[in-house]
KEKE-3310 file (N, C-alpha, C; in steps of 0.2 Angstrom, whole numbers, plus 5000, padded with zeros to 4 digits):
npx = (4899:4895:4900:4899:4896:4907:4911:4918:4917:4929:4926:4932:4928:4929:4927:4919:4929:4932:4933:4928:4914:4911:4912:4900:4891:4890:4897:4901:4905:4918:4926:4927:4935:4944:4951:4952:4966:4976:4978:4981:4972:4963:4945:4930:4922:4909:4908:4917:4912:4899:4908:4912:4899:4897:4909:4906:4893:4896:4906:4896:4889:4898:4907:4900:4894:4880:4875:4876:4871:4857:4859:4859:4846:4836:4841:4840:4847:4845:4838:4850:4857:4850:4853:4865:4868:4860:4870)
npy = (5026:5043:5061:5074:5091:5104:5117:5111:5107:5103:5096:5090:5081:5073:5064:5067:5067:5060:5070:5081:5074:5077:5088:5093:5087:5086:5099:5101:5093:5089:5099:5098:5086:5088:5098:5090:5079:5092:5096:5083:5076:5062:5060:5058:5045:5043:5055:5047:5035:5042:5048:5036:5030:5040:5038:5025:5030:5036:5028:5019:5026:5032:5045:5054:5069:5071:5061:5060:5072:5067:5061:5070:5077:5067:5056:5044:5027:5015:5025:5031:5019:5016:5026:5027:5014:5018:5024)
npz = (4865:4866:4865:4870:4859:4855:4867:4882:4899:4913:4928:4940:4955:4972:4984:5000:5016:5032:5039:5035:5032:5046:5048:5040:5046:5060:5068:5079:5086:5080:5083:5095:5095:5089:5097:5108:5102:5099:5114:5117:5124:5131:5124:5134:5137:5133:5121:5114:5109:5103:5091:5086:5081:5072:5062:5058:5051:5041:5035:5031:5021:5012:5004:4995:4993:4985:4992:5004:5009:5008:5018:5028:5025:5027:5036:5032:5029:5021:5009:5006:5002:4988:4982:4980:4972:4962:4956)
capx = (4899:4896:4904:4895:4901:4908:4915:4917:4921:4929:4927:4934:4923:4931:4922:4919:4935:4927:4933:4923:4907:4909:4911:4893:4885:4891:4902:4903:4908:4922:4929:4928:4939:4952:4954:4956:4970:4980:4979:4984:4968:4957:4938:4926:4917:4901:4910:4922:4906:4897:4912:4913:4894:4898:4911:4902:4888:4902:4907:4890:4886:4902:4907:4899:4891:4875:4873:4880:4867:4854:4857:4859:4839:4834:4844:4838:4852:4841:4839:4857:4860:4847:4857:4870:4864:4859:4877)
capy = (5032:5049:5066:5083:5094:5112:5119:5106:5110:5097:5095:5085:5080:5068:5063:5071:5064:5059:5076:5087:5072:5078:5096:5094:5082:5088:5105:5103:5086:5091:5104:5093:5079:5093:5100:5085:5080:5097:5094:5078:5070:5058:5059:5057:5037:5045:5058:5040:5033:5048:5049:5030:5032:5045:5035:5021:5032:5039:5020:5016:5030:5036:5052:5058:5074:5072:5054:5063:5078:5065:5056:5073:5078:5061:5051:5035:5023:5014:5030:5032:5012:5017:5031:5025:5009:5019:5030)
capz = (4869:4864:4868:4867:4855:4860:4874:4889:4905:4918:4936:4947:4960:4976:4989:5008:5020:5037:5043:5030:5035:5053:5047:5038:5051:5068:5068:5087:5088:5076:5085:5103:5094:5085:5103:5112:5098:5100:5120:5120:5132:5128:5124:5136:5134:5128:5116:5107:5106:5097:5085:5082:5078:5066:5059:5056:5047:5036:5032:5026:5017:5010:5005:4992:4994:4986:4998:5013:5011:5008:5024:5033:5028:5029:5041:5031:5025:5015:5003:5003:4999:4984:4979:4979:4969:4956:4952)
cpx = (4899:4896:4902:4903:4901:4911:4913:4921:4922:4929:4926:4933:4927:4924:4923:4926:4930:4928:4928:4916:4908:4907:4903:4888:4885:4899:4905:4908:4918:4928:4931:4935:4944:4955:4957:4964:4975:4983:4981:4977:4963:4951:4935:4924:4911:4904:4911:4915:4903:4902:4912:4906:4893:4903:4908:4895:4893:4903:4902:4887:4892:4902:4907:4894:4885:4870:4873:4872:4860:4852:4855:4853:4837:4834:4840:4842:4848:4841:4845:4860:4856:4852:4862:4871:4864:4866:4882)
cpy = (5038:5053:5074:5087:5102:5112:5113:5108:5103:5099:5090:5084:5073:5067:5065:5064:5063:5068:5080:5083:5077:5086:5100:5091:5085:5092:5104:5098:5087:5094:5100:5088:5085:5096:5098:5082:5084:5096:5088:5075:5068:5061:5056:5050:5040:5048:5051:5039:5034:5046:5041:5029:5036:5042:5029:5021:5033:5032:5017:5019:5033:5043:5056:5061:5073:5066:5057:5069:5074:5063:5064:5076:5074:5057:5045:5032:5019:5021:5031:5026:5014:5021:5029:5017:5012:5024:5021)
cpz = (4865:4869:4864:4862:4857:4864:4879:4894:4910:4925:4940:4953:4964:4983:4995:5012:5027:5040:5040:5031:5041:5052:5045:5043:5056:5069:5074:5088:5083:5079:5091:5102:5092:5093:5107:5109:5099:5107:5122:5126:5127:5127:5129:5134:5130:5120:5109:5105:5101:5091:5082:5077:5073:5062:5054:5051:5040:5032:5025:5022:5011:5010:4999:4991:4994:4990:5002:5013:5010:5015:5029:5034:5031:5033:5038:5028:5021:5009:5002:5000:4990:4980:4977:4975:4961:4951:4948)
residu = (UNK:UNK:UNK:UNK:UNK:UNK:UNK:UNK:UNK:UNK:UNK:UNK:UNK:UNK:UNK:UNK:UNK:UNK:UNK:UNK:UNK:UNK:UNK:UNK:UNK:UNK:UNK:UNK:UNK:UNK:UNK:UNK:UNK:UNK:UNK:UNK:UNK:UNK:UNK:UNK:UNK:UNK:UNK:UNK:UNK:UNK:UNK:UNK:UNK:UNK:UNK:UNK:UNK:UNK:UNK:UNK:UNK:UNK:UNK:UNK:UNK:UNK:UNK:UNK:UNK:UNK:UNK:UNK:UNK:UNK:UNK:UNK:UNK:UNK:UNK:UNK:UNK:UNK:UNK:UNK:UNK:UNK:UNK:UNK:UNK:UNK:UNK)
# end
């Protein structure tokens, strides 16, 4: 393994949390679920639903940025399994 010579800079890259997904994917839906939380009321059926399907996208694509910004032009998990293949 080789290691550049000179100045190196490190950066510490993690991956999106589901709330920073929802932050980039669906702002709105974001803010509905923080609301409801604060208030104490459940979600709407349709809303859970929404969020589980957003969960569930977040599962299979994880969360790392350049995946996550791929699925949000593309919406294709196939190009995100790829991507994520090739890291």
């Amino acid at each position: 393994m080789s290691f550049p010579v000179g100045k190196v800079d490190y950066l510490d890259i993690y991956p999106l949390n589901f709330e920073e997904f929802l932050l980039n994917t669906n702002e709105k839906l974001l803010k509905t679920i923080k609301e409801a939380y604060v208030s104490f009321t459940p979600l709407s059926n349709e809303l859970h639903e929404l969020s589980l399907n957003y969960l569930f996208s977040y599962l299979a694509i994880g969360g790392l940025p350049e995946v996550v910004n791929t699925f949000i032009e593309k919406g294709s998990y196939v190009e995100c399994q790829n991507m994520l293949k090739n890291i």
